[in-house]
C-alpha positions in Angstrom: 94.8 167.7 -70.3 92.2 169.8 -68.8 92.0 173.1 -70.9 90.7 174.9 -67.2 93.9 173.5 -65.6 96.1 174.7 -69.3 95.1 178.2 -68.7 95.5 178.7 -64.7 98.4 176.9 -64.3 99.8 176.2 -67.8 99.8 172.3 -66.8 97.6 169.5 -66.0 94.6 168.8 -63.6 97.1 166.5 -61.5 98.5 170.0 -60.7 95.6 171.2 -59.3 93.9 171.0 -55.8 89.6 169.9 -55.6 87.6 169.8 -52.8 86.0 166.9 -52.8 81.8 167.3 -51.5 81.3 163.9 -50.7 84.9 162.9 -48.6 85.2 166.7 -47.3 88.8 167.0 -48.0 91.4 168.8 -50.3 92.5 166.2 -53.4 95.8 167.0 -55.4 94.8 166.3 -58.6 90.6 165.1 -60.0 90.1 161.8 -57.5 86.8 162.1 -56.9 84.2 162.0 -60.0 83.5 165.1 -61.5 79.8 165.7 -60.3 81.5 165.1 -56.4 84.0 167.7 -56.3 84.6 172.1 -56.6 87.7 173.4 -58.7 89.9 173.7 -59.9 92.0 175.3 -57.9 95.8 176.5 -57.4 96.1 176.1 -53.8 95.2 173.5 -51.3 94.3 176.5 -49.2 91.7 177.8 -51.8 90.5 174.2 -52.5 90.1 173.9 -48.5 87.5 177.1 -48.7 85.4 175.9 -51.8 82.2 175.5 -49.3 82.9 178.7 -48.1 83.8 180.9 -51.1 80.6 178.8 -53.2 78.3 180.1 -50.4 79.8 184.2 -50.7 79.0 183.8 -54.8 75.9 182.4 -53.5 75.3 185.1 -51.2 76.2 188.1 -53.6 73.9 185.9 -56.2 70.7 186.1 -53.9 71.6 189.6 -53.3 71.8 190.6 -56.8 68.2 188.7 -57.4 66.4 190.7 -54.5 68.1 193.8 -56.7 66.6 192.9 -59.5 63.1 192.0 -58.1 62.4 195.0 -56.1 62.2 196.7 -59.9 59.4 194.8 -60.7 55.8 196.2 -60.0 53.9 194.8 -57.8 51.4 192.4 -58.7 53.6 191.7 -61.6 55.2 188.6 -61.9 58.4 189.6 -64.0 59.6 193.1 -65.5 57.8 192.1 -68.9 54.8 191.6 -66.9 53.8 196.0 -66.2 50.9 195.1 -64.0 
C-alpha cells in the first residue's frame, strides 16, 4: 500500500484517481509509470484538473519568487550578496 493513498483515503492507490501526462486522461488507480502521471487524488474530477491546478501552484510559485527578488539590491545577485 501506498502510505499517500493510507492517509487520504485510509485505503489503497487502486482507490485513487491519476492523471496520466503522457495518455491525457483520468486513471482509477497508478496505470501509468510513476514519472508519467500527477496524484494522487480522491476524485476523478480533481485528477481531471491536475494540469490546471499544477500550473496555479506554479503560478503562486513564480509570484512568490518575484516577491522575494525585488528584496534584493540591485546589482546584487542574491540577498547574501549586499552590493
Amino acid at each position: 500500500m501506498d502510505r499517500i493513498a493510507d492517509q487520504m483515503t485510509g485505503g489503497s492507490d487502486d482507490d485513487l484517481y491519476w492523471w496520466c501526462i503522457k495518455d491525457r486522461t483520468v486513471e482509477q488507480g497508478p496505470v501509468c509509470p510513476g514519472q508519467d502521471r500527477l496524484g494522487p487524488y480522491a476524485t476523478a474530477l480533481e485528477a481531471s484538473r491536475a494540469v490546471e491546478h499544477a500550473q496555479e501552484r506554479t503560478d503562486d510559485w513564480d509570484k512568490a519568487d518575484e516577491e522575494w527578488d525585488s528584496d534584493v539590491e540591485p546589482g546584487a545577485t542574491s540577498l547574501l550578496d549586499p552590493k
